[in-house]
Every structure is written in structure tokens, then in C-alpha cells.
C-alpha positions in Angstrom: 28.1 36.0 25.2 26.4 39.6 25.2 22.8 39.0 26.1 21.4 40.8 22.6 23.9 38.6 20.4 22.5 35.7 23.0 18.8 36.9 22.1 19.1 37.1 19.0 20.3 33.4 18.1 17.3 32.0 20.7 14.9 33.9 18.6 16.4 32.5 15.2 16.7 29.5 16.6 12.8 30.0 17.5 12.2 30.9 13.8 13.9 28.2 12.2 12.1 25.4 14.0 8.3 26.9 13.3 9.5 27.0 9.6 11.2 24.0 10.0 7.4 22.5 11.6 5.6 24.2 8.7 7.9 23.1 6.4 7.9 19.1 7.6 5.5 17.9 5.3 6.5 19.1 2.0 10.3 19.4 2.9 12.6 16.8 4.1 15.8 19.3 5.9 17.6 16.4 6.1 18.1 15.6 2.8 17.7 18.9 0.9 14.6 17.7 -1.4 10.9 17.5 -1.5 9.4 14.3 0.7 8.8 11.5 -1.3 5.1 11.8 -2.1 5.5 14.9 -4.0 8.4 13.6 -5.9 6.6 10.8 -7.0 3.7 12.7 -8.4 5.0 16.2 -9.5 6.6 14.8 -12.7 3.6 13.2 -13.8 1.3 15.7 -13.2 4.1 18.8 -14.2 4.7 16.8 -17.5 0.9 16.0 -18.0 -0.2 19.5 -18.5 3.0 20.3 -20.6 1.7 17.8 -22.7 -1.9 18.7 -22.5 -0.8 22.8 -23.8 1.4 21.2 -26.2 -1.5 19.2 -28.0 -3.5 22.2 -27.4 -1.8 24.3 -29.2 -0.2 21.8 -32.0 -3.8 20.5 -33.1 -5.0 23.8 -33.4 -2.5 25.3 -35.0 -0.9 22.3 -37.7 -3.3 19.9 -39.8 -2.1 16.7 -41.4 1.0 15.9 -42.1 2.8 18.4 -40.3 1.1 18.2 -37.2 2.1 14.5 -35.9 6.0 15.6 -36.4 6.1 18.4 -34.7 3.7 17.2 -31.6 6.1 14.4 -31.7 9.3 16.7 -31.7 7.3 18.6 -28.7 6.8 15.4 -27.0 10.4 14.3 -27.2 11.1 18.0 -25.7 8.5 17.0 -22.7 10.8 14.2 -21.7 13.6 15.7 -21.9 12.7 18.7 -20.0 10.6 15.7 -16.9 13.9 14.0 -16.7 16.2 16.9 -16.2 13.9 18.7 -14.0 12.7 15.6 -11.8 16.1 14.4 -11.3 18.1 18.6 -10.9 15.1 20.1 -9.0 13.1 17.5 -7.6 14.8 14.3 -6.4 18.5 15.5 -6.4 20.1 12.6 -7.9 21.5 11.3 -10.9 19.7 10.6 -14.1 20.8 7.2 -14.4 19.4 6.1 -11.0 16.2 6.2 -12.9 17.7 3.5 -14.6 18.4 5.6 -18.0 22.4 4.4 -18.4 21.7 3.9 -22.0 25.1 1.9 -22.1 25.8 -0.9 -24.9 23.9 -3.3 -21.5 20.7 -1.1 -21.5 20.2 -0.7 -25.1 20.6 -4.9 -25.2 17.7 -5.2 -22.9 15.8 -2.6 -24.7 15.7 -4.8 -27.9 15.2 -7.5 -26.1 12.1 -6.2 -24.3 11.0 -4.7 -27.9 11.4 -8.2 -29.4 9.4 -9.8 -26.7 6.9 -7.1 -27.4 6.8 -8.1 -31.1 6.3 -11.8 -30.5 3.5 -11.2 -28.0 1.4 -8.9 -30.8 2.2 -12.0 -33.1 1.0 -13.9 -31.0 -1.8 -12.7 -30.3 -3.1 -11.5 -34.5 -2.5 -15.4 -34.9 -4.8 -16.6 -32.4 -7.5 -14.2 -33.7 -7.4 -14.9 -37.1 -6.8 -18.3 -36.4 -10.1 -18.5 -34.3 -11.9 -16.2 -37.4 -11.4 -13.5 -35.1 -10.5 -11.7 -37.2 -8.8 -11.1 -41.1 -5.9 -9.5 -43.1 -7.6 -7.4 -45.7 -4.5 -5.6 -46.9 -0.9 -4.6 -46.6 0.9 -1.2 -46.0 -2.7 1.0 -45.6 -3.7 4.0 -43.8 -0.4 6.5 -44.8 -2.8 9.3 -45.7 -1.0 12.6 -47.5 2.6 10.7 -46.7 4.4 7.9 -48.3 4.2 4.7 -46.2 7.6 4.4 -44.6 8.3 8.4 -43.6 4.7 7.8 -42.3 6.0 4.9 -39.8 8.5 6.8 -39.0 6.3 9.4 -37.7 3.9 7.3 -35.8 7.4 5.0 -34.6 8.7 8.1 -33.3 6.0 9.6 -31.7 4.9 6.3 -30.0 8.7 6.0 -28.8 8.4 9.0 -26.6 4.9 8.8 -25.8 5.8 5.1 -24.1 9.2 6.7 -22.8 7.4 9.5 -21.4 5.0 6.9 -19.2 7.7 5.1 -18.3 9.7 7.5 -16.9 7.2 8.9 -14.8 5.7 6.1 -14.0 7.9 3.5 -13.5 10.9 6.0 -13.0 9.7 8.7 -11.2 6.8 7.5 -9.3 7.7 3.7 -8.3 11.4 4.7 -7.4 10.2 7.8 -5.4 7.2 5.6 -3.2 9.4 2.8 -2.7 12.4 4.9 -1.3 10.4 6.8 0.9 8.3 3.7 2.5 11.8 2.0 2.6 12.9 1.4 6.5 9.6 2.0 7.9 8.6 -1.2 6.3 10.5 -3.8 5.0 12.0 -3.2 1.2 9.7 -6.1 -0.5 6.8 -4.4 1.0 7.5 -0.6 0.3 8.6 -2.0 -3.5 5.4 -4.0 -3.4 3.5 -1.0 -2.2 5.3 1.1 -4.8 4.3 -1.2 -7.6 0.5 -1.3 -7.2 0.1 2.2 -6.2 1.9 3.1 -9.7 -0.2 0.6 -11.3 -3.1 2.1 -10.3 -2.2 5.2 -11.7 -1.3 4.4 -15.1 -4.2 2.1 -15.0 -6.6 5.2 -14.0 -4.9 7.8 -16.2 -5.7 5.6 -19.7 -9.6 5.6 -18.3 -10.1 7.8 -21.9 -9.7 3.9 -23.6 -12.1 2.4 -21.6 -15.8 1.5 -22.2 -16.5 -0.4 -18.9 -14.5 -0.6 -15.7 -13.5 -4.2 -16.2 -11.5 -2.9 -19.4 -9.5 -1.2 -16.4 -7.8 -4.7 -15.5 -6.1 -4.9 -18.6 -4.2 -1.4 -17.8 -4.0 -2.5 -13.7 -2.2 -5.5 -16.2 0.5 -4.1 -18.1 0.8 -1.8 -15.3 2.0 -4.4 -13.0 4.4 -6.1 -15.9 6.0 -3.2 -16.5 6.7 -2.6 -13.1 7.6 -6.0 -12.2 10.5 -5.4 -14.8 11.6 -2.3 -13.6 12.0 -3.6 -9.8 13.9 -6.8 -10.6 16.2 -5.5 -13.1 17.0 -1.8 -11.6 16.5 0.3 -14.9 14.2 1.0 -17.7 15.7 -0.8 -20.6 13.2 -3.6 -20.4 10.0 -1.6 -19.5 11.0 0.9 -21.9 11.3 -1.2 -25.1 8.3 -3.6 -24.6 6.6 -0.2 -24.3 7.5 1.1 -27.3 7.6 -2.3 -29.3 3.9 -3.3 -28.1 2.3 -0.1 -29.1 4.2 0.4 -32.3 3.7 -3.3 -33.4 0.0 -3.4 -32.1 -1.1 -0.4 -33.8 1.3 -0.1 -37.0 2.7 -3.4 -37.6 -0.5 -6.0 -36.9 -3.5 -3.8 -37.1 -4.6 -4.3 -33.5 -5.0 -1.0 -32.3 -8.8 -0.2 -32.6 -8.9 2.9 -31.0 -6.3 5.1 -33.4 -5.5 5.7 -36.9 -2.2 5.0 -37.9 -0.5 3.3 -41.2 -0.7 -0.2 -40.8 1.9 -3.1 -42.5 -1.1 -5.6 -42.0 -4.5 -3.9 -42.3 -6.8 -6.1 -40.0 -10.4 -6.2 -40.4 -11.6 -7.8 -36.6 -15.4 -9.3 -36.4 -15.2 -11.4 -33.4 -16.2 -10.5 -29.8 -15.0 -7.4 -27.9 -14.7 -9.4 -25.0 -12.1 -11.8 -26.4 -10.6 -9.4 -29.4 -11.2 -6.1 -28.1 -8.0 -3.8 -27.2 -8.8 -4.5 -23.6 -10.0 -8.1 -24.7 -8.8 -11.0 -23.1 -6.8 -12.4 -25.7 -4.6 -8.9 -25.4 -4.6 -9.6 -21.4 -3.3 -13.3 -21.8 -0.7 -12.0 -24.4 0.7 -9.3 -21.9 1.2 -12.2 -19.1 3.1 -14.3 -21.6 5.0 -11.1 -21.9 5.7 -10.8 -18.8 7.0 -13.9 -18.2 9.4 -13.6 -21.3 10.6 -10.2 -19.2 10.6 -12.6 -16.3 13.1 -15.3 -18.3 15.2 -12.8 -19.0 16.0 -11.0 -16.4 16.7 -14.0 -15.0 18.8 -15.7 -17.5 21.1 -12.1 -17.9 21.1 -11.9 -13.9 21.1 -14.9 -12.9 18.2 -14.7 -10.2 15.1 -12.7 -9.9 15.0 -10.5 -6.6 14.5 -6.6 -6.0 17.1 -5.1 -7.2 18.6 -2.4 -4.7 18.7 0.3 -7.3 15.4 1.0 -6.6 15.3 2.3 -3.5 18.9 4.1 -4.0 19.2 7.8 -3.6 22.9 9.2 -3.6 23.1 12.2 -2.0 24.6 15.2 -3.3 27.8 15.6 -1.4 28.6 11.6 -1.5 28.8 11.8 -5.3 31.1 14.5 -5.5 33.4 12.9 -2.8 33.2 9.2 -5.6 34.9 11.7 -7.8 37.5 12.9 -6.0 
């Protein structure tokens, strides 16, 4: 070899391992795509402050009732946009590996997880107004300018990809992306366990605008962990998805539960008992969301036939195997 030519290669050679250095710990070379840390947090914080200028802008342009339908439309646009861009740009995989099939089997476990959701609010308005907790002082309130069903609609939808929003980059996004990348240094129940509370955490923090005193935090940490703990055993977002939706929907529209928003309500609930017990954070709420959980639990185990991590969390298909499945 001519000694320039010979040069030259040393010195790219030179170049492309201090980049390479620099590089290490936001780029992983070997696998074409951001380390894991970053693509667990980018589409939550990316899609955050979409949403924030998106409010921004909506609320100060649109009054009631134009406003919630086209915040709700920009939301759904959000979502969109976070999935395509986490999984194109970000992680390099397919979209369902997030567990977003949304074949005839996912949408069954999404109705499933929004009827558990449904029986759990139920629950939970009978034991307070059967303790005098609280009372049913009307039916089908709080529409404002719109009639009462396009005005369910409205707060159905938007609550719909509000909750698929969390859980996509939460549960989707974040768990997935933590317990891939701590996967084989430590063993998979640890990096999934890991994974779980770290996520938790997060979407326990990041509702800190609801909460009065930190103890109120534990009911977040709470659902957290139950949504997550249906996520890892089943491999998609069917069930965390539709208890999402279901238990904000029903809390706030159906039962009258939800103290901390306006919305048309089916049952309009006046409540008079304790925070502590009946509050939104209240432990009546908390016990509810365990006996949810463990519905979830049943479940998965009854369609499955055992309850273990399923390996679809910690799967990442690289680019070139993919294409070589479809040849």
C-alpha cells in the first residue's frame, strides 16, 4: 500500500475512534440508535412540551365549546406524531413492539381492562355513599353550552388520548426502553423490575399538579405500578391502555368522582366525608386500584395461562433482521 493512501486510513481510523469515544454515551454504533436512557426519556419529554405549546396556544386562542375538541384533536395528533417518531427516529423498531398490535386479541384485552376499570369506580361510589361518604344529587349535569351526550363525547375522547398518550410513553416508551438496556447486565426480572419503579416514579412525579401533600404521591407511585405490572406480564398495552381510559372516563364523567375537573357527569355526586378516605388520592381510591390490579392480574392469567415477564419487553428487532423475516 502507498504510504499517503496508508496514512490517510491510520488518521481516519484515528478520527473515527475519538468520535466514536465522544459519541459512546449518547450513541450506541452497534446498534444504529440512541443508548437506552435517552430513548426512554426523549418521548416523554419531546411529547410533553408539544403538549404544553398545544394548550398554550388552544386555551388562548378557543373558549368553550370549541376549545376541548380541537385540543383533543391536537392531542390525538401528539400521539400520533410520539409513536411514529419514538419508534422511526428513536428506537428503530416496529410499532407494535410497544405492544400497539391493535389486532381483534388487543382490542379484547382493552375492553376488558376498561370493564375492570368500570367496576372498580363502582365499586368504589358504593362504598362511599354507602358509608355517607358521600351522595347522588343529580343525573346527566355539568354539559355547559353542549348537549349532554356530544359533550361525553368530547371529554371520552379527549381523556382516550390523554391516557393513551401516558401510556405510551410511559409504559411503552420508557419501561420497554430501561428494561432492554439494563437487560444482560442484570438479570431480566431485575432490569424489568428496575424498569417498573423507575417509570412509576415518573408518572407518579409528573401528576405532582394533583397533589396537596406528598402522601397523596403513593396513590400515583400506585396506579403507576398497576399499570406497569400489566404491561410486563402481558407484552402490550391493551390492558394498561383501557383501564386507563375506562378509570378516568368513568371516575370523572360516569360516577362523579373526579374532584379536581369539570366535566358532564351521568351521576352528579355531592362528597362530604373525609379527604383522607374519599379524596381523589383518598384511600378508598387506593384500595379500589389494587382490586384492579388484581382483576388485570386474573386475567392475564386466565387468557395466558401463567403470569411471568413476558419477553416482548425487552425485545428489540433490529433493522436488517426484519427485512431478512420478509424475504
Amino acid at each position: 500500500m502507498p504510504p499517503k493512501q496508508r496514512d490517510g486510513r491510520e488518521s481516519q481510523s484515528v478520527v473515527e475512534r475519538v468520535v466514536s469515544r465522544v459519541l459512546w454515551p449518547v450513541w450506541n454504533s452497534a446498534d444504529g440508535r440512541l443508548r437506552a436512557p435517552l430513548r426512554a426519556v426523549l418521548p416523554a419529554v419531546l411529547s410533553f412540551l408539544a403538549l404544553a405549546a398545544l394548550q398554550t396556544v388552544v386555551r388562548a386562542q378557543f373558549t368553550h365549546p370549541i376549545r376541548e375538541p380541537v385540543e383533543a384533536a391536537g392531542i390525538g395528533a401528539v400521539l400520533v406524531a410520539t409513536v411514529f417518531v419514538s419508534a422511526r427516529l428513536l428506537d428503530r423498531r416496529p410499532i407494535d413492539e410497544y405492544g400497539l398490535s391493535l389486532d381483534r386479541r388487543w382490542w379484547r384485552s382493552f375492553a376488558v381492562g376498561g370493564a375492570i376499570a368500570t367496576v372498580v369506580n363502582a365499586g368504589a361510589l358504593a362504598v362511599a355513599v354507602g358509608a355517607g361518604w358521600a351522595t347522588v344529587v343529580g343525573v346527566a349535569e355539568g354539559a355547559g353550552d353542549l348537549p349532554f351526550l356530544p359533550a361525553m363525547v368530547v371529554v371520552f375522547t379527549y381523556v382516550a388520548l390523554a391516557s393513551a398518550w401516558e401510556e405510551v410513553v410511559f409504559r411503552g416508551a420508557m419501561l420497554k426502553n430501561l428494561a432492554e438496556g439494563a437487560d444482560g447486565p442484570v438479570p431480566r426480572w431485575a432490569a424489568v423490575g428496575v424498569a417498573v419503579l423507575a417509570s412509576s416514579l415518573v408518572f407518579a412525579f409528573l401528576h405532582g399538579g394533583k397533589v396537596d401533600h406528598p402522601s397523596q404521591y403513593g396513590y400515583y407511585l400506585l396506579a403507576g405500578l398497576v399499570l406497569s405490572g400489566a404491561y410486563v406480564l402481558t407484552g402490550d398495552l391493551a390492558l394498561p391502555i383501557g383501564f386507563h381510559v375506562w378509570y378516568n372516563f368513568t371516575q370523572s364523567a360516569v360516577f362523579g368522582l373526579g374532584h379536581s375537573q369539570q366535566t358532564p357527569e351521568l351521576l352528579a355526586v355531592e362528597t362530604v366525608g373525609p379527604a383522607r378516605w374519599v379524596g381523589e388520592e383518598g384511600v378508598v381510591y387506593s384500595l379500589f386500584v389494587v382490586v384492579g390490579g388484581l382483576l388485570l392480574l386474573a386475567y392475564a392469567r386466565w387468557r395466558d395461562g401463567r403470569l411471568r415477564i413476558d419477553e416482548r419487553v425487552t425485545q428489540w428487532t433490529p433493522r436488517f433482521e426484519r427485512e431478512t423475516r420478509r424475504r
